[in-house]
C-alpha positions as MATLAB code, in Angstrom:
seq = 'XXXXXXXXXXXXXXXXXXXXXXXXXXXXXXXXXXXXXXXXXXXXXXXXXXXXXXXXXXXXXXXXXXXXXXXXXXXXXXXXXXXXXXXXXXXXXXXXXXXXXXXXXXXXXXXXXXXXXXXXXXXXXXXXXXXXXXXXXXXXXXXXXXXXXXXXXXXXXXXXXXXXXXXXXXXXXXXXXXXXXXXXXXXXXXXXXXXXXXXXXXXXXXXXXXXXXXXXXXXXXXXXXXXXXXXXXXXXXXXXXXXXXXXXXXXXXXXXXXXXXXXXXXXXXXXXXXXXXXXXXXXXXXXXXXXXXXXXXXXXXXXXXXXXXXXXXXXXXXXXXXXXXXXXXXXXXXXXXXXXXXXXXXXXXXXXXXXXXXXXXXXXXXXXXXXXXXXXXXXXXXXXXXXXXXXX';
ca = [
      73.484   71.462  136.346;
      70.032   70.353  135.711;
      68.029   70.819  138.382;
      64.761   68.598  139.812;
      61.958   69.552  141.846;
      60.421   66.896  143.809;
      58.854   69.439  146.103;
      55.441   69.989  144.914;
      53.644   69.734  148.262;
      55.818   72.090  149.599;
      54.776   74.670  146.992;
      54.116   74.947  143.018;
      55.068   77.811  140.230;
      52.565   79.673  138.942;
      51.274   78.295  135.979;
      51.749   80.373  133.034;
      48.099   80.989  132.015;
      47.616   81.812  135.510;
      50.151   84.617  135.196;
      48.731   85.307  132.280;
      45.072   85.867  133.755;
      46.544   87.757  136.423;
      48.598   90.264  134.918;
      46.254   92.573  134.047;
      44.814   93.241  137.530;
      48.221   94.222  138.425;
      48.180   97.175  136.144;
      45.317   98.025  133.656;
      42.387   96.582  135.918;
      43.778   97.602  138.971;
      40.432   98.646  140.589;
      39.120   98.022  144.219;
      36.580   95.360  143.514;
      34.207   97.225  146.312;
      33.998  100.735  143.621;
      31.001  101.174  141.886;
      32.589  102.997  139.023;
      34.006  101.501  136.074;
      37.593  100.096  137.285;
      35.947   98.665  140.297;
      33.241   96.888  138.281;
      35.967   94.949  136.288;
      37.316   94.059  139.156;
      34.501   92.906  141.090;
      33.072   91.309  137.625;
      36.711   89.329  137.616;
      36.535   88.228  141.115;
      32.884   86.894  140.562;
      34.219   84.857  138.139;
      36.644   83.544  139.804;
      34.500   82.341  142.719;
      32.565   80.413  139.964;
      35.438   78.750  138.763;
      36.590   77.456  142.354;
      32.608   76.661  143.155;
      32.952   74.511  139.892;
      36.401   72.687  141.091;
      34.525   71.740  144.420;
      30.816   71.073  142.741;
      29.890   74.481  145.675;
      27.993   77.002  144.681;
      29.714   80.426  144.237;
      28.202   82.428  146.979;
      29.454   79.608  149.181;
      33.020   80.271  148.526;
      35.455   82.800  150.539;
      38.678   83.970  149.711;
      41.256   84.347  151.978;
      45.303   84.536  152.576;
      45.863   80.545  152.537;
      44.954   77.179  153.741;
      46.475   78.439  157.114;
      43.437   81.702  157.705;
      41.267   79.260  156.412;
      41.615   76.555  158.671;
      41.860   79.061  161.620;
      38.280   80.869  160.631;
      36.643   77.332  160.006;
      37.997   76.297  163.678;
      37.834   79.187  165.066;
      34.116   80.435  163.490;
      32.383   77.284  164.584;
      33.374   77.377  167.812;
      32.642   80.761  168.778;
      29.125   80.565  166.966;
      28.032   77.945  169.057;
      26.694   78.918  172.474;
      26.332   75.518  174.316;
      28.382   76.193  177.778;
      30.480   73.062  176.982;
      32.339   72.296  173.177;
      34.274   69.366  171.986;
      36.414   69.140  169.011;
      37.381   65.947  167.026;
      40.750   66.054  164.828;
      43.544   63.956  164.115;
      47.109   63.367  165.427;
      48.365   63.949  161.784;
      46.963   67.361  161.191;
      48.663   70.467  159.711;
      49.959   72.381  162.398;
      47.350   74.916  161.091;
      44.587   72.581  162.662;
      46.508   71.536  165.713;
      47.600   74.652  166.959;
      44.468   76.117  166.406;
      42.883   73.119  168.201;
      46.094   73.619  171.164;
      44.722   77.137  171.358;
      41.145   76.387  172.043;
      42.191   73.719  174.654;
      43.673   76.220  176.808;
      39.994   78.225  176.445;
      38.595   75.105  177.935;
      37.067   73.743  174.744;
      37.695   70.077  174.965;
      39.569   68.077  171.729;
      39.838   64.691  171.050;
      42.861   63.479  168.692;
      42.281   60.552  167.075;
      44.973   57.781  166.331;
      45.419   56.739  162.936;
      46.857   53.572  161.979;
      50.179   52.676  160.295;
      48.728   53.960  156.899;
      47.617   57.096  158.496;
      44.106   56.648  158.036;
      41.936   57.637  161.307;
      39.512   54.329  162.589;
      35.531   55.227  161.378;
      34.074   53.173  164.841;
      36.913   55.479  167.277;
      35.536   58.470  165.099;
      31.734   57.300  166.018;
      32.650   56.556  169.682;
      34.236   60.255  170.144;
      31.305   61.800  169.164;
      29.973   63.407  172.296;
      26.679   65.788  172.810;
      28.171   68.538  173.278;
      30.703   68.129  170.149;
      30.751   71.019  167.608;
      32.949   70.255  165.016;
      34.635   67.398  163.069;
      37.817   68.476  161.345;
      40.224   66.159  159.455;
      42.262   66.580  156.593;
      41.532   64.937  153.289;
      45.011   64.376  151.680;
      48.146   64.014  154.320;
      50.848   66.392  153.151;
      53.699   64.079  154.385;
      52.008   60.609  153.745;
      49.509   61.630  150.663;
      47.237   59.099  152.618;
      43.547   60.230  151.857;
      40.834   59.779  154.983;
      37.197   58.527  153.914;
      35.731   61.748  154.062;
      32.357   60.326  152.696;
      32.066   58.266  155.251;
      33.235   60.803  157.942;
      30.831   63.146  156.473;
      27.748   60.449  156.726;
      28.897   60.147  160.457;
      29.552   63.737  161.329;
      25.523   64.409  159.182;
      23.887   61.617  161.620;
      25.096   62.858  164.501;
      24.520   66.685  163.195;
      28.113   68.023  164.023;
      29.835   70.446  161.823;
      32.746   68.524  159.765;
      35.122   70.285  158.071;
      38.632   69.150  155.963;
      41.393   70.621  155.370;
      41.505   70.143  151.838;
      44.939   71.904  150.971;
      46.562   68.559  149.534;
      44.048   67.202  147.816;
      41.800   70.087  145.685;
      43.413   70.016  142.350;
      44.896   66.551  142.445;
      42.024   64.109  143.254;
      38.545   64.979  142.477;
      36.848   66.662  145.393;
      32.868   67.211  145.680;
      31.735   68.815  149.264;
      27.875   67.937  148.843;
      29.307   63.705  147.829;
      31.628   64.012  150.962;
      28.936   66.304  152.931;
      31.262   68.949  153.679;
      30.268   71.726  155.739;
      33.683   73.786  155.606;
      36.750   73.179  153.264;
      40.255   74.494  153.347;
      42.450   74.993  150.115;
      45.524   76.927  149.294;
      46.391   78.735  146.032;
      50.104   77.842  145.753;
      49.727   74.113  146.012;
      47.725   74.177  143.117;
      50.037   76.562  140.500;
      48.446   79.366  141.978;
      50.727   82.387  143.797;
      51.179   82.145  147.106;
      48.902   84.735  149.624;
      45.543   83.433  148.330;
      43.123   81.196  149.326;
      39.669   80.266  149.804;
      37.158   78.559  152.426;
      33.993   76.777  151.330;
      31.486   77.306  153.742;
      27.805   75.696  153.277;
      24.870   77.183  153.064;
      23.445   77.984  156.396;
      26.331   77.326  158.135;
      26.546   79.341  161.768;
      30.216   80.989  160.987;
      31.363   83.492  163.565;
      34.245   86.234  161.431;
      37.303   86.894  163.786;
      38.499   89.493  161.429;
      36.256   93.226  161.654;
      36.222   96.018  159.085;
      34.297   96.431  155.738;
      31.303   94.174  154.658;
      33.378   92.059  151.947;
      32.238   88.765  150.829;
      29.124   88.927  152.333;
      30.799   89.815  155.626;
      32.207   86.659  156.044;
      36.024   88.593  155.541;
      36.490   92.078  155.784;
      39.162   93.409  154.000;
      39.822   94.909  150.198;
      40.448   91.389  147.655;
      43.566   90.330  146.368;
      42.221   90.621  143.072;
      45.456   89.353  141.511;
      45.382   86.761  143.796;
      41.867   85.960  143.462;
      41.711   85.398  139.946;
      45.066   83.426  140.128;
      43.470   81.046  142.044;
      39.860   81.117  140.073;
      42.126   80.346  136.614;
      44.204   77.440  138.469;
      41.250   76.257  139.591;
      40.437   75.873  135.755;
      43.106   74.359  134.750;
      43.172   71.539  137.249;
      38.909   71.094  136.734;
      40.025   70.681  133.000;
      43.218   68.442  133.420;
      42.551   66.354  136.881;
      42.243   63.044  135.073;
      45.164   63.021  133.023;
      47.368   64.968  135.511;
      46.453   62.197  138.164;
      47.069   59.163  135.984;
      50.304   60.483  134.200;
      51.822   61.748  137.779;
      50.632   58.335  139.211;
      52.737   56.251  136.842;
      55.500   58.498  137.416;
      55.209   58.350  141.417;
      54.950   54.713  141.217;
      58.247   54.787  138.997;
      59.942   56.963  141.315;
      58.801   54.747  144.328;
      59.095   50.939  143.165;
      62.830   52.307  141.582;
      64.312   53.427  145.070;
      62.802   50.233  146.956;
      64.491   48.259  144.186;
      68.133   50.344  144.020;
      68.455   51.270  148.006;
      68.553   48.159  150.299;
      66.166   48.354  153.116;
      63.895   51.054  152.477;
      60.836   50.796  152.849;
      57.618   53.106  151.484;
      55.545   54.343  154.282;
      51.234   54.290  154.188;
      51.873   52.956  150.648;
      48.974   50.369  151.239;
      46.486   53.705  151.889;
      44.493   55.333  148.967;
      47.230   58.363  148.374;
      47.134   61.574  146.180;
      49.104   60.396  142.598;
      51.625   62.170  143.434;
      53.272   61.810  146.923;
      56.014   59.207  148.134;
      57.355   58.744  152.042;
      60.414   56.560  151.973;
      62.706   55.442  154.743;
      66.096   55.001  154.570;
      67.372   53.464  157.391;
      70.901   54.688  158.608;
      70.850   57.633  157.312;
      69.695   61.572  158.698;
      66.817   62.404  156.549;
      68.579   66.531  156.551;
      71.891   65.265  155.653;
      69.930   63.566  152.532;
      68.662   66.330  151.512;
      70.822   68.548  151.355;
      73.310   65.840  149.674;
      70.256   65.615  146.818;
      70.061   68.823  146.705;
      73.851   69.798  146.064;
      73.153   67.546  143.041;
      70.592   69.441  142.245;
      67.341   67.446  143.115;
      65.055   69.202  145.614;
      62.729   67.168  147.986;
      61.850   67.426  151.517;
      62.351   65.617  154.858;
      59.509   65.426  157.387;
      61.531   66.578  160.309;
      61.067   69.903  161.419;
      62.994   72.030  163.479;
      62.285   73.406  166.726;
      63.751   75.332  168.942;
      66.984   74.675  167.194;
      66.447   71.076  167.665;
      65.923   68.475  165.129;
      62.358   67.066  165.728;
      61.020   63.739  164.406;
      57.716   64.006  162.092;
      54.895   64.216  164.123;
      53.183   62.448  161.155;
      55.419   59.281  161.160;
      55.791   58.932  164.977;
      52.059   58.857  164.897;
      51.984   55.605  162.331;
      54.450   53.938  164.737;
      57.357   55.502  163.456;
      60.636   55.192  165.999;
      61.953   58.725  166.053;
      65.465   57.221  164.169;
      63.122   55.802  161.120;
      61.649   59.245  161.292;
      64.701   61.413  160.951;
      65.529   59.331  158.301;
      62.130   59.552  156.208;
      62.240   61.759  153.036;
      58.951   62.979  150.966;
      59.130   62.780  147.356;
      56.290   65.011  145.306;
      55.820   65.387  141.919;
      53.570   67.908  139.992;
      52.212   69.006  136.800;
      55.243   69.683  134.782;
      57.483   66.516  136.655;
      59.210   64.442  133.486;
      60.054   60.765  132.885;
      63.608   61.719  132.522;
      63.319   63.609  135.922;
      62.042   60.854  137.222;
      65.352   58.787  135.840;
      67.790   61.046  136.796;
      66.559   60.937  140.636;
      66.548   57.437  140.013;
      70.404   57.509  139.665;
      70.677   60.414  142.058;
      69.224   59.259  145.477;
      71.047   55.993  145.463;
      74.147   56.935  145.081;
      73.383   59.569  147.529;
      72.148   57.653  149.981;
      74.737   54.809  149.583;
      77.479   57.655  150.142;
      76.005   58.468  153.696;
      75.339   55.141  154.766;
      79.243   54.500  154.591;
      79.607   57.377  156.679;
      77.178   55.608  159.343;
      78.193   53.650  161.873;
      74.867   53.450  163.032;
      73.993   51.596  159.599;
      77.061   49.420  159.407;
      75.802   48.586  163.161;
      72.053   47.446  161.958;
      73.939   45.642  158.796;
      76.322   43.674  160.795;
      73.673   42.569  163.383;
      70.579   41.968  160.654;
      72.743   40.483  157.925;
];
């Protein structure tokens, strides 16, 4: 069986030359990158590098960028830093209802420390309103953070113009950035960035590595203690491997953005406008939003978005749902109910991304795949056969 991975912003393999680069600092190059002798100084000469070559991904400057486990550390010690460096006796947050957990629970967390949050709305595209986003702002807010790229929608926010809001009112604004760095273009001084979150393995990358732009002058408070590494900003010895994994995808993806985008765009758009075509009464969801190239939400009404996929996947096609389990309950997306979703639509929402080494005949295969796959359940549904009989 041939099998399909439509599961890219779930997670990515490592790209070759990225093993490649690595490799060595596994074994030859092994060196702690803090040693002044001759192992260490390849090291630390490595990871230099590779902090020039994510500065050049996000048009930063090097000594701007710090590396760290994941998006999930990173959003924490953007949160977390700004807060705590801030000594004004009251602080207000402003997010969004469709953040990464890694935003909201931090956010959650704060709340019960008595810092105030507001969570904005967004609409049925998942985009946030720019005038509720002015009203919000508050004297005594500290920080703006919303992401860039939805991971279940792909919808993209107008960070430029969050960023000219969050400069005039001079709050703190910071993105998490995990979806979108390596698949749109992203430049933190044209979107007037202050912090930026980005993960390793959603960019071909390994997993365990990621990295946090932080501007110039920014007042960061560290949450982890130990060593004085990177500038003191995280203490800790470097994943060199790691490091450099992420400075040579962050090559890669500077070098082949464009054509990645526009070849995985057509692809997406073959993917998507197929299924709407083949499977009667689905509908795409924030399709009329600017969206990364490569991410489809479709709803299949009358059908369980888990029982889907794990039908797709015992025909070998991998995607993902956006329900998530809880407490040994099914729970709808807290993404979809927040675009209006009803909790049934939600359940039965599936996520379709595609990635750097996604093919046409992929793409044609799933095409023939989810279909057939999802015609099979619906005649299992009475629910469906229900909605048909009364909406003919």
């Amino acid at each position: 069986m041939n099998h399909i991975y439509l599961d890219y912003n779930a997670t990515t393999a490592v790209d070759p030359a990225v093993l490649d680069a690595m490799l060595p600092f596994f074994s030859t190059d092994f060196g702690n990158a803090s040693s002044i002798h001759t192992f260490g100084q390849r090291a630390r000469a490595a990871v230099e590098n590779a902090c020039d070559q994510v500065a050049a991904l996000l048009h930063a400057r090097s000594q701007e960028i710090v590396f760290t486990s994941g998006g999930t550390e990173s959003d924490n010690q953007a949160i977390f830093g700004i807060v705590a460096a801030t000594a004004s006796p009251t602080k207000h947050i402003i997010t969004s209802t469709i953040e990464h957990e890694a935003v909201l629970n931090a956010c959650q967390a704060l709340e019960k420390q008595g810092v105030a949050v507001t969570y904005l709305p967004v609409s049925v595209d998942g985009l946030i309103d720019l005038d509720e986003l002015s009203r919000a702002i508050r004297p005594d807010t500290v920080l703006i953070s919303i992401m860039h790229a939805n991971n279940e929608l792909g919808a993209v926010q107008p960070l430029a113009e969050i960023g000219r809001i969050a400069a005039e009112a001079d709050v703190y604004f910071h993105t998490d950035a995990v979806q979108s760095v390596g698949k749109i273009p992203v430049d933190v001084r044209a979107l007037q960035l202050d912090l930026l979150s980005l993960s390793g393995h959603k960019l071909y990358a390994p997993k365990g590595v990621g990295a946090l732009f932080v501007k110039g002058g920014t007042r960061l408070r560290q949450f982890l203690f130990g060593g004085h590494h990177q500038r003191g900003f995280r203490p800790g010895t470097e994943n060199v491997p790691g490091i450099i994994g992420l400075g040579k995808a962050a090559e890669l993806a500077l070098r082949s953005l464009a054509l990645d985008a526009s070849r995985i765009a057509a692809l997406r758009d073959r993917l998507e406008q197929g299924l709407l075509a083949r499977i009667p009464d689905s509908r795409a969801n924030a399709s009329a939003a600017p969206r990364t190239p490569n991410t489809s939400n479709l709803t299949f009404p009358g059908i369980e978005g888990e029982a889907l996929i794990i039908s797709l996947d015992l025909k070998g096609l991998a995607c993902s749902t956006g329900a998530a389990c809880s407490s040994g309950a099914v729970e709808p997306s807290h993404v979809l109910t927040a675009i209006g979703l009803p909790a049934a639509a939600a359940r039965a929402s599936i996520r379709f991304s595609l990635g750097r080494h996604t093919t046409e005949a992929e793409i044609d295969a799933a095409l023939e795949i989810v279909p057939a796959a999802v015609a099979q359940l619906r005649e299992l549904s009475p629910t469906y056969r229900r909605e048909t009989a009364t909406h003919p």
